[in-house]
C-alpha positions in Angstrom: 121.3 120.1 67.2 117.3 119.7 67.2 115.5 118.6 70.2 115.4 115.0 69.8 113.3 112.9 71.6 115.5 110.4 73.7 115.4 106.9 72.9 114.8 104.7 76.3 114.5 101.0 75.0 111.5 100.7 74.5 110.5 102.1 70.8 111.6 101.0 67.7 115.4 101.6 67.3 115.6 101.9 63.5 113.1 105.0 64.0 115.5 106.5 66.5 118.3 106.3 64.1 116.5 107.6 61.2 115.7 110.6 63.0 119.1 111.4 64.6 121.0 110.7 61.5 118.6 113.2 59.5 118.5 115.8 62.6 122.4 115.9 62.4 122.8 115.9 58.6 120.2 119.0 58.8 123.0 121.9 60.7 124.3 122.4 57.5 127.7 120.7 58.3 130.5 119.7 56.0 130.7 116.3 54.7 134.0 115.5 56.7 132.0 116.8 60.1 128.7 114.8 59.8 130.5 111.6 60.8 132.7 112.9 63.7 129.4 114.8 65.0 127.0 111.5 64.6 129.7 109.1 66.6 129.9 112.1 69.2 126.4 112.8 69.9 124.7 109.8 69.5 125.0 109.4 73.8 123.3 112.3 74.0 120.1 111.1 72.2 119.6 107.6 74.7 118.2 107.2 78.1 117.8 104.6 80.7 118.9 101.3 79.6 119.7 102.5 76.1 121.9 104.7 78.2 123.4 101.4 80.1 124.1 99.9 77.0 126.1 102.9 75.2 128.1 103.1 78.7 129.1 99.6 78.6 130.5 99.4 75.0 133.8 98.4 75.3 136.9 101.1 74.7 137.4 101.5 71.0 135.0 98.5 69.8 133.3 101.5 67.5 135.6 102.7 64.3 132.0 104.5 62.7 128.8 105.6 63.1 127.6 102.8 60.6 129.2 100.1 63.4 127.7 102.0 66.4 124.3 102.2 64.4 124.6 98.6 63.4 125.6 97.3 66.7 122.8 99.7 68.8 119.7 97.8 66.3 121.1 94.6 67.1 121.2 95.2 70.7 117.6 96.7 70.5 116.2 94.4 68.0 114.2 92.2 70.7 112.5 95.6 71.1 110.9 95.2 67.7 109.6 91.3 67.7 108.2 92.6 71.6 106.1 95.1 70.0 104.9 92.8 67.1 103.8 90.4 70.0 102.0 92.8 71.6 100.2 93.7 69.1 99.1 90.2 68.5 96.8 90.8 71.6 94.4 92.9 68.9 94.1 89.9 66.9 92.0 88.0 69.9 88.4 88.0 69.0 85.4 86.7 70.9 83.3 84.3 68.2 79.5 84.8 67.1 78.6 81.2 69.6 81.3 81.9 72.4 80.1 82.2 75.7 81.5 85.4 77.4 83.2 83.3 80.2 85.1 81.2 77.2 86.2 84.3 75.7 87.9 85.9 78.9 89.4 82.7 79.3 90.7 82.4 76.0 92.0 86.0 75.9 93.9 85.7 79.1 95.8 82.9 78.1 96.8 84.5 74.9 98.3 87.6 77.1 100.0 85.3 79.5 101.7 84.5 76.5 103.6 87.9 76.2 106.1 90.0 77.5 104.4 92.7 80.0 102.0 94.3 78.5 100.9 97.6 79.8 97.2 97.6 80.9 95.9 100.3 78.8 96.9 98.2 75.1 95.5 95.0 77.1 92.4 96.5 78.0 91.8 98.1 74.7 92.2 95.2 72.8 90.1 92.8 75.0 87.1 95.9 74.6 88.0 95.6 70.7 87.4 91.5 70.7 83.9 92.0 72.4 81.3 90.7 70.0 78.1 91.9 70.5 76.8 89.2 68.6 77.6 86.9 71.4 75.8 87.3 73.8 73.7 90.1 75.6 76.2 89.5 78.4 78.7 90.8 75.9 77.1 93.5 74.1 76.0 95.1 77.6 79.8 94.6 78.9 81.0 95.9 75.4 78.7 99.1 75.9 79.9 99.7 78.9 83.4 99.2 78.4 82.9 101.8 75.8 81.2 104.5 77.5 83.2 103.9 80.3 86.6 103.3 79.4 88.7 101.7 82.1 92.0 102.1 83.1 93.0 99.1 84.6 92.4 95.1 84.0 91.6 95.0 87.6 88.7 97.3 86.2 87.6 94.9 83.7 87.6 91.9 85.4 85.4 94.0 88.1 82.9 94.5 85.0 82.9 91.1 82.9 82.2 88.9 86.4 79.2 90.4 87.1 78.4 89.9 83.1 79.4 86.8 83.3 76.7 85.7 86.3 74.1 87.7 84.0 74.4 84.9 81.5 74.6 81.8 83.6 71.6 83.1 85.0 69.6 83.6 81.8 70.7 80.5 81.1 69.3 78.9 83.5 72.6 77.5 85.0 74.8 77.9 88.2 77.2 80.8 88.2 80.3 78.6 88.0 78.8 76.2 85.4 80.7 75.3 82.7 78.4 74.0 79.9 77.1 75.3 76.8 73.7 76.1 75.9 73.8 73.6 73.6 74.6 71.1 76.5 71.8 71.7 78.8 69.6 71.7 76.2 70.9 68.0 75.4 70.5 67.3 79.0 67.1 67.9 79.1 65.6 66.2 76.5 67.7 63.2 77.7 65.6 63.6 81.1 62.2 63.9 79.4 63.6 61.1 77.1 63.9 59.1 80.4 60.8 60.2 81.9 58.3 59.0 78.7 60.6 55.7 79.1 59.6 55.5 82.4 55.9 56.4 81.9 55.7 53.3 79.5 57.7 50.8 81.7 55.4 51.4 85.1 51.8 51.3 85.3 49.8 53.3 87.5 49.0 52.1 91.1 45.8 50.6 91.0 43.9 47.1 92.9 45.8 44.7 91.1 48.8 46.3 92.7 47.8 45.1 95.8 46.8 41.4 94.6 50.2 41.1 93.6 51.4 42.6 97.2 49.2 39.5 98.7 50.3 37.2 95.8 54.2 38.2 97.3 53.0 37.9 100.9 51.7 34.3 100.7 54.9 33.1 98.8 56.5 34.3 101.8 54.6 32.3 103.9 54.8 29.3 102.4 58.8 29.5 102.3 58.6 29.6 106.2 56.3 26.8 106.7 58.4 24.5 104.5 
């Protein structure tokens, strides 16, 4: 039989079949061999828990390879919607007006959301949501995640936090701020607002000032000699 590669649990399990069944029907074999051969190799193609499984079927539950094939994509199935989760992940991108620290946030909380997730796909698809059009913190941490690939999320998150006090500095906030551009902005012009307010309710200091500070002072002593 060709060398096929041995199915461990974690690939899609219609693919495994489709190749064993075509591998087998391949030797040339009479028509009234192919079936016998396909129930009695089929072990020999699985590893690891695929392996567990084929072990644990119970003693004569399989009459044909049809049933075995049947009841080894059923078993295997969740295998399938994993991988269509996973991929998911690549479907996480950073918007045009998101800050860099919203994004990370955003993306991790997607990705808690998953099975385990090796860190190469996770890494690779948080470098693919980068938009450059962001902010320089991410274009520079986009760059560098592309010139410098890195191999673990540990890596990444070394990267993007020193991005991430880049932009809080150029925006003229603390590192662990939390507001928008937008928002400071609206802060100060509410200050200025106040201070023109301010400049209009208060007149300078000036002599009369003080006439009013004796004005006070005699009232005062009036009150204590009645």
């Amino acid at each position: 039989m060709p060398e096929i590669p041995k199915y461990n649990g974690t690939t899609d399990p219609n693919e495994h079949v489709t190749s064993y069944t075509y591998a087998i029907k391949g030797n040339d074999l009479e028509d009234d061999e192919i079936e016998s051969v396909l129930l009695k190799k089929f072990g020999e193609t699985l590893s690891k828990g695929a392996m567990i499984w084929y072990h644990n079927l119970p003693p004569n539950s399989i009459d044909s390879f049809a049933m075995l094939s049947d009841s080894f994509m059923k078993a295997h199935a969740r295998v399938i919607k994993v991988e269509t989760r996973k991929s998911d992940l690549f479907k996480v991108k950073q918007k045009d007006n998101e800050m860099l620290r919203e994004f990370v946030s955003r993306f991790q909380m997607e990705w808690i959301d998953l099975p385990l997730v090796a860190d190469d796909w996770v890494v690779q698809a948080f470098t693919q949501g980068l938009s450059i059009r962001s902010s320089l913190a991410s274009h520079k941490l986009k760059q560098n995640l592309v010139k410098y690939p890195a191999v673990s999320w540990a890596d990444v998150h070394n990267r993007y936090q020193s991005k991430i006090r880049v932009e809080y500095n150029q925006l003229g906030a603390p590192s662990g701020s939390v507001y928008l551009v937008r928002t400071s902005d609206r802060v100060k012009r509410d200050i200025n607002r106040e201070s023109r307010s301010n400049k209009d309710m208060y007149q300078p200091y000036n002599g009369d000032q003080r006439s009013s500070g004796s004005g006070r002072n005699s009232m005062r002593n009036e009150k204590r000699s009645n």
